[in-house]
N, C-alpha and C positions, 0 to 999 in steps of 0.2 A: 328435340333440338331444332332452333329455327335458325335454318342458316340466310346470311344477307349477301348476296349478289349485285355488282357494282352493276349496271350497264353501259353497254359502251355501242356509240352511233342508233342510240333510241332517243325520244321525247320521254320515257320515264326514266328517272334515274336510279333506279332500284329495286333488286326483288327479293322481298321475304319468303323462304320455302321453307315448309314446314313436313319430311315426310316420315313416314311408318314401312320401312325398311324399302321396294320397291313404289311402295303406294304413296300417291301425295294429300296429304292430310289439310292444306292449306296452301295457299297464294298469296300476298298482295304485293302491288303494285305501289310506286313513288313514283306522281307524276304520270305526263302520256295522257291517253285520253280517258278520264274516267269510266262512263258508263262501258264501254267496250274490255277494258280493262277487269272490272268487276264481273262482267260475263265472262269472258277469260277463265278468272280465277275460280266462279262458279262452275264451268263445264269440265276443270280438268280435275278437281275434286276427286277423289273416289279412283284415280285412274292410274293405271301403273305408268311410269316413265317412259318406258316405250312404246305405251299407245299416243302419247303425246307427242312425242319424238315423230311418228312418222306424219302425224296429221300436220305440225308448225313448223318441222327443223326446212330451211330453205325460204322460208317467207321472208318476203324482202319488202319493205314499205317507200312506196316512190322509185324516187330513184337509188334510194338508202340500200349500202348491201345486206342489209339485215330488218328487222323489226321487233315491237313487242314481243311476240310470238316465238321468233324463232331464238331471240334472249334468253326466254323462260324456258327454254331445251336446254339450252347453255347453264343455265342457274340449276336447274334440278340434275344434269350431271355432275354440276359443282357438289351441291349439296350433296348427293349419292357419296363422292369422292369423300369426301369432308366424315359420311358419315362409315365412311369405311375405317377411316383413321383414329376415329375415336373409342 
């Protein structure tokens, strides 16, 4: 199931998460900065939720209280949630 993730006080306006029970199977990003964004979604590949959680959750971009990064925490607990209910 891929679930989609609105973002909110990001330059990308959305994240597609695609995972395998703990594990995330896939990323992409709408919007934000591509290239950075695409390695993003390349490194976290393969990784369970919580190894990602501790590396991004708190990343703030500028002066923004959040970022890319710390979105895609938010998106893949979304997803987790989402795929608990189904």
């Amino acid at each position: 199931m891929i679930y989609s993730y609105r973002t909110r006080g990001t330059c990308s306006q959305q994240i597609d998460v695609e995972l395998d029970g703990d594990i995330i199977k896939s990323v992409k990003f709408y919007g934000g900065c591509n290239g950075n964004l695409q390695g993003i979604s390349s490194i976290v590949r393969g990784k369970t939720i919580d190894e990602v959680a501790k590396a991004f959750e708190g990343i703030r971009c500028g002066m923004k209280p959040t970022s890319c990064p710390d979105q895609l925490v938010k998106a893949l607990r979304a997803a987790k949630a989402a795929q608990s209910e189904a």
